[in-house]
C-alpha positions in Angstrom: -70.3 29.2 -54.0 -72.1 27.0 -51.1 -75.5 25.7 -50.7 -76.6 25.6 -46.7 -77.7 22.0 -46.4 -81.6 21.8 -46.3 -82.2 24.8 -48.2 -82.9 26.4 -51.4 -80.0 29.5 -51.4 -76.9 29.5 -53.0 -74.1 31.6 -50.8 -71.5 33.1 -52.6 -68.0 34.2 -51.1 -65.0 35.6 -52.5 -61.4 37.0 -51.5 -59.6 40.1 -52.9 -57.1 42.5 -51.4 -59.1 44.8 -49.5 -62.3 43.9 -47.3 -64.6 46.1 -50.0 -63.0 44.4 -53.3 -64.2 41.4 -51.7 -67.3 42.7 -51.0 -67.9 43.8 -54.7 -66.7 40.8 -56.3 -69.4 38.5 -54.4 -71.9 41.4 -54.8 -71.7 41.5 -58.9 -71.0 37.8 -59.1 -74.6 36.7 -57.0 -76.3 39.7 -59.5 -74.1 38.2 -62.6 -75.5 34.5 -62.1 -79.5 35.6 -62.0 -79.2 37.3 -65.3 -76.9 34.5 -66.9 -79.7 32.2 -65.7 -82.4 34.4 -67.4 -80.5 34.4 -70.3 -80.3 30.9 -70.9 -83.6 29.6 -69.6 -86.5 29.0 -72.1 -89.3 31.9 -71.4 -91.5 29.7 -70.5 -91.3 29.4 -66.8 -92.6 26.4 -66.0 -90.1 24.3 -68.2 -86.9 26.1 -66.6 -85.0 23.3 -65.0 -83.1 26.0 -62.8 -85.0 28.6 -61.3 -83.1 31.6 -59.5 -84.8 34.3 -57.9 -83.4 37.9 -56.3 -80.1 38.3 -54.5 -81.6 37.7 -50.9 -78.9 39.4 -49.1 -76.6 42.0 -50.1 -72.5 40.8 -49.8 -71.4 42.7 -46.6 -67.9 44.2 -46.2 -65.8 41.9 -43.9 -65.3 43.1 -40.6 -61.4 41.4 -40.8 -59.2 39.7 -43.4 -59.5 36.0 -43.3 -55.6 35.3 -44.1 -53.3 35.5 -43.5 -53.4 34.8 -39.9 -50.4 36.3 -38.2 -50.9 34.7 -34.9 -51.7 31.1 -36.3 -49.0 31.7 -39.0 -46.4 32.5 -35.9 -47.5 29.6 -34.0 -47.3 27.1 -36.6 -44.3 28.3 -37.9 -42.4 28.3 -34.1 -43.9 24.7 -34.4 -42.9 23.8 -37.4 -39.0 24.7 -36.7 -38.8 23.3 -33.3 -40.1 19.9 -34.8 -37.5 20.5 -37.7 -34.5 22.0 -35.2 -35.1 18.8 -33.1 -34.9 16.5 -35.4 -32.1 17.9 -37.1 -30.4 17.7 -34.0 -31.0 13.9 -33.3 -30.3 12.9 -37.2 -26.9 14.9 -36.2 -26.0 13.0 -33.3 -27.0 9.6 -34.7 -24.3 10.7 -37.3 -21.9 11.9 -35.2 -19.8 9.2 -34.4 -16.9 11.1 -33.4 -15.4 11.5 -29.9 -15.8 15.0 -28.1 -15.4 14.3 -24.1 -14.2 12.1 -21.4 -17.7 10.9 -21.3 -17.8 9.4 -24.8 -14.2 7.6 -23.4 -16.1 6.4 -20.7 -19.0 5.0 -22.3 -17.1 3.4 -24.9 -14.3 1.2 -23.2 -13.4 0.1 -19.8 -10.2 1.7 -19.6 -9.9 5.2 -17.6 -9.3 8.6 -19.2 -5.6 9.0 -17.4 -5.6 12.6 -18.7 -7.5 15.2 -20.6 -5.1 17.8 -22.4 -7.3 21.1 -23.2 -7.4 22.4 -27.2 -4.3 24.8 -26.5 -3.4 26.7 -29.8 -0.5 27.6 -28.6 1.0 24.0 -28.7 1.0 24.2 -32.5 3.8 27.0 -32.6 5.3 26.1 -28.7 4.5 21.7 -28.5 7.2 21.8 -25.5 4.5 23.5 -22.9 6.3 21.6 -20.2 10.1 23.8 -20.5 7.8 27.1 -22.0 5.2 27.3 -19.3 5.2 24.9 -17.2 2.5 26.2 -14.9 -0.2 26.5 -17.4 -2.9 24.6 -17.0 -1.9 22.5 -20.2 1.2 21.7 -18.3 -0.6 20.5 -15.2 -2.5 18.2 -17.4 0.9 16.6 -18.3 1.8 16.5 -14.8 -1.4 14.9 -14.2 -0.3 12.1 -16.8 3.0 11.8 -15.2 1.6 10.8 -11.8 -1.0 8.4 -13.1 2.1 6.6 -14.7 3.6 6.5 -12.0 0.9 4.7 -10.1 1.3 2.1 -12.4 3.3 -0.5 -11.3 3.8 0.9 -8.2 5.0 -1.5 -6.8 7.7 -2.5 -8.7 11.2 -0.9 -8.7 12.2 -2.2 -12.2 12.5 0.4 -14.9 9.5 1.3 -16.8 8.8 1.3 -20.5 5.6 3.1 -22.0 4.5 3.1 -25.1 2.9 6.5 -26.4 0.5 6.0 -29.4 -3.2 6.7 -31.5 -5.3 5.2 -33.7 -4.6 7.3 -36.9 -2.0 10.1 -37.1 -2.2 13.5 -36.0 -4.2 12.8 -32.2 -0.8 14.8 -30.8 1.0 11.4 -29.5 4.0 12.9 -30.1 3.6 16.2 -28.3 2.2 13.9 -25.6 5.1 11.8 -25.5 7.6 14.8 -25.5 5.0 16.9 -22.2 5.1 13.8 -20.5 8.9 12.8 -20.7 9.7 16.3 -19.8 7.3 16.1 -16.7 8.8 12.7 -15.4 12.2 14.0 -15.7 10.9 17.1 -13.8 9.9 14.9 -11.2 13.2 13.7 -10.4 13.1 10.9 -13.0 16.2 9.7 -15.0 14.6 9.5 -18.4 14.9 8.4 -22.1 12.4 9.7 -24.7 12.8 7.5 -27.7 11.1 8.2 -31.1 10.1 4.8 -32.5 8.0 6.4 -35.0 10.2 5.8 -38.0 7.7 6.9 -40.9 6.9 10.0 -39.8 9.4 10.8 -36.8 8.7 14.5 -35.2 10.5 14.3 -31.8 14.0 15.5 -33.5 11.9 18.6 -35.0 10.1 19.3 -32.0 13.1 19.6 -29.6 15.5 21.3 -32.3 17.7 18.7 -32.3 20.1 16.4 -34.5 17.9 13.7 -36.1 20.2 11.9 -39.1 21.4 9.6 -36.2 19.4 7.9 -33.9 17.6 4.9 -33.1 17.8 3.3 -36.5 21.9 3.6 -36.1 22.0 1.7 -33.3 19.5 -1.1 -34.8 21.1 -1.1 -38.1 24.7 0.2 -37.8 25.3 -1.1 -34.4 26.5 2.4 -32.9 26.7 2.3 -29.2 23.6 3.8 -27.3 25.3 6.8 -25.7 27.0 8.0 -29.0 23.7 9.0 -30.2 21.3 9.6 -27.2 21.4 13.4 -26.7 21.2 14.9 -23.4 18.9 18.1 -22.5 20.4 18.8 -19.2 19.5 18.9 -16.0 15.6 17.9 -15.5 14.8 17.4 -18.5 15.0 13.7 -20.7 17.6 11.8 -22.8 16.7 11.9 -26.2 17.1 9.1 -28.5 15.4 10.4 -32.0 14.6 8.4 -34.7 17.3 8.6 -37.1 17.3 7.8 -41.2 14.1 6.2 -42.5 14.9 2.8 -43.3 13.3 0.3 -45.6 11.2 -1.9 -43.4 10.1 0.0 -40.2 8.0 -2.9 -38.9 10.5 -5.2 -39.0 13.0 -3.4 -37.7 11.1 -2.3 -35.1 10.1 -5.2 -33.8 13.4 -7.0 -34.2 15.4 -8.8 -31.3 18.1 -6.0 -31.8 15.0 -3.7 -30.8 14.2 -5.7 -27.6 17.9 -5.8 -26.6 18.0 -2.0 -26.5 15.0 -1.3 -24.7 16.6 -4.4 -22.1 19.9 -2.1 -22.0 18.1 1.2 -21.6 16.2 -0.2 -18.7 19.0 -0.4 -17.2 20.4 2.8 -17.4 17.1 4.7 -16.7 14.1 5.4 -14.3 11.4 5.7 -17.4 11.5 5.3 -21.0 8.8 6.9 -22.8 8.7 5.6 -26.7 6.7 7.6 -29.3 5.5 4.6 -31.5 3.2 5.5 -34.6 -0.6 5.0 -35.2 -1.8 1.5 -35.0 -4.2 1.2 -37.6 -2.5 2.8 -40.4 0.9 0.6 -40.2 1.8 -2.3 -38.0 4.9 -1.2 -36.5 3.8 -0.1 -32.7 2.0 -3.6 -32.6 5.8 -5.9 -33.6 6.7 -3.2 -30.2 4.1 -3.7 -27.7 5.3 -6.7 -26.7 8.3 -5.7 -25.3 6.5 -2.4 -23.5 5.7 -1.7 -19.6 2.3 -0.2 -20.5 0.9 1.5 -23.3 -0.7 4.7 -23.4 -3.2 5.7 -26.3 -4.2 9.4 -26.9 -7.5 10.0 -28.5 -8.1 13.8 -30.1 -11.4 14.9 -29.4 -13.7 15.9 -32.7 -11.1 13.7 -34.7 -10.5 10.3 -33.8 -14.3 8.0 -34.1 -15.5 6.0 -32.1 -14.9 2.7 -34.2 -10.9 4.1 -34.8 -10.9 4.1 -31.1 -12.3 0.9 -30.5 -10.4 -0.8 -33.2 -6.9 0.6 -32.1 -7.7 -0.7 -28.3 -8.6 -4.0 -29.8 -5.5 -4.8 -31.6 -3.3 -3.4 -28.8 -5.5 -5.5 -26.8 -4.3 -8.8 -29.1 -0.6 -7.9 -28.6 -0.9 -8.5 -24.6 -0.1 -5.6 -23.2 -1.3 -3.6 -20.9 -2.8 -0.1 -21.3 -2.3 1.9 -19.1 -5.1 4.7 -20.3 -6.3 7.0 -22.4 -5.3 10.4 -22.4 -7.9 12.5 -24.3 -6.5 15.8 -26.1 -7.5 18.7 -27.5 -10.9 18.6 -25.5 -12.6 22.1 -25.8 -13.5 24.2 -23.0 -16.4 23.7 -21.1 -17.6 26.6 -19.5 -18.7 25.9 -16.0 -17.5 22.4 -16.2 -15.8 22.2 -13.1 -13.3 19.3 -14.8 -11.5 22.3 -16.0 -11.2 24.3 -12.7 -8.2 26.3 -13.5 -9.4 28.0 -16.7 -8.4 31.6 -15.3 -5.0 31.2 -14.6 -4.5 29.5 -18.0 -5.5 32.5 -20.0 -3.1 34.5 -18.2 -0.5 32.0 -18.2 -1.1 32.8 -22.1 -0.9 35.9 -21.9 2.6 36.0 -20.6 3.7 33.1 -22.8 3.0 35.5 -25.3 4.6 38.5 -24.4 7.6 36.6 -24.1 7.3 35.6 -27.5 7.5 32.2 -26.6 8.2 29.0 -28.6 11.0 26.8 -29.6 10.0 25.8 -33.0 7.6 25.5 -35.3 5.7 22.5 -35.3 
């Protein structure tokens, strides 16, 4: 109930389910309040201190519902979840510190994306794209690693020594180290792949190959290089796998016996590519940069953060040595990205790999 300013009525509304309940309900409740007021108020009129007449005007059935309001409710709501959607999205990418594309590389460190390696499920079951299809557009990536190595240190006819590494395990250094090897050697390239990764060595796995004696024999026991370096054949690397785990990796690693080998396989080869492990989890790579051409540092995209990223790239930085890169893998497709022209031949290059029923091993 209402009372119009500057007057002497009393208005009364009410709300039901149908326009007519409504209707009713104000109807009997305006007739309701002039008898309760009789009631109550001493006969004698002139001492009433409340004084209510007739109903002046009968309740009228609504024309249309006051609520809800479809149109308003609609519009409010298509508001109201825009506002939340958007915000939802900025609290996400305020969050999101992880790395998904060349462009996060780019804006987070002066060093240039050497390489972006598509997310290829197929690597998981077949990591040796480079000898399984090596037109694929995964394999041109590597190919596309291999000639920016190349350019580095053009100049210089001495062998060349690269470091392959991450800021925490599982990037796909390895399977980098192994594509990349495979695509130098391709290239004409006398090379040795050597897995310095003594905690958690995968090269021997990967390539099917002997992997009780390695690179720890040769520190350790003192065998002689070529009794243990495997060869692939013809355009495709030397191997030197890790060998037996031994007690101290990092110091073994970064021992003077270590230094003399790389000094004596750089003498025998084009390119050594060395698959060190992670740098922030154990110290091993960093007792090895030091005696390394060029280091290059693989970053897997919606894994690796940007503070691992930036922390790995500092300590490297510490050691002295020079990186060469970063190769970004596992990058999703893009649609329409023209960085990843090429897309279409790719899927069928799949498509055959897997009617062939390709694959060395599982990984």
């Amino acid at each position: 109930a209402t009372i119009p300013t500057n007057t002497q009525l009393i208005t009364v509304t009410a709300k039901a389910g149908t326009a007519v309940r409504s209707a009713e309900i104000a109807q009997h409740t305006a007739e309701s309040l002039v008898e309760a007021v009789a009631d109550i108020s001493p006969l004698d009129a002139n001492s009433r201190p409340v004084m209510v007449g007739n109903v002046v005007a009968p309740a009228m059935v609504p024309d249309g519902r006051t609520s809800p309001q479809l149109v308003l409710s609609l519009v409010l709501g298509l508001v109201a979840g825009l506002v939340v959607g958007v915000g939802l999205a900025i609290l996400r990418k305020a969050l999101d510190v992880k790395l998904h594309s060349s462009r996060d590389v780019a804006a987070l460190t002066k060093y240039p994306v050497i390489a972006t390696v598509p997310r290829d499920p197929s690597l998981v079951n077949d990591p040796v794209v480079m000898m399984t299809a090596p037109a694929s557009v995964t394999g041109e990536r590597y190919r596309q690693l291999r000639t920016n190595l190349r350019f580095f240190s053009i100049d210089s006819d001495r062998s060349r020594t690269f470091a392959v590494t991450s800021s925490i395990e599982g990037e796909g250094k390895t399977v980098t180290a192994i594509n990349v090897a495979y695509a130098l050697a391709e290239g004409g390239d006398r090379v040795l792949l050597i897995d310095a990764d003594l905690r958690r060595p995968r090269v021997a796995d990967y390539l099917g190959l002997e992997g009780s004696v390695g690179l720890t024999s040769i520190l350790v026991d003192h065998v002689p290089l070529f009794d243990v370096v495997q060869q692939l054949g013809r355009n495709s690397p030397d191997v030197l796998t890790a060998g037996t785990t031994p007690a101290n990796p990092a110091g073994l690693i970064g021992s003077r016996r270590m230094q003399q080998l790389l000094e004596q396989v750089a003498g025998e080869y084009k390119t050594i590519v060395v698959d060190a492990a992670p740098v922030l989890p154990v110290a091993d790579t960093l007792a090895l940069l030091p005696f390394i051409t060029g280091t290059v540092v693989v970053a897997a995209a919606d894994k690796v953060t940007v503070p691992q990223l930036r922390g790995a790239l500092d300590v490297i930085e510490r050691t002295g040595t020079q990186i060469v890169g970063i190769t970004l893998n596992k990058e999703r497709r893009q649609r329409g990205n023209n960085s990843y022209y090429g897309y279409g031949y790719e899927e069928r290059d799949q498509t055959r790999r897997s009617k062939r029923g390709g694959g060395r091993r599982s990984a």
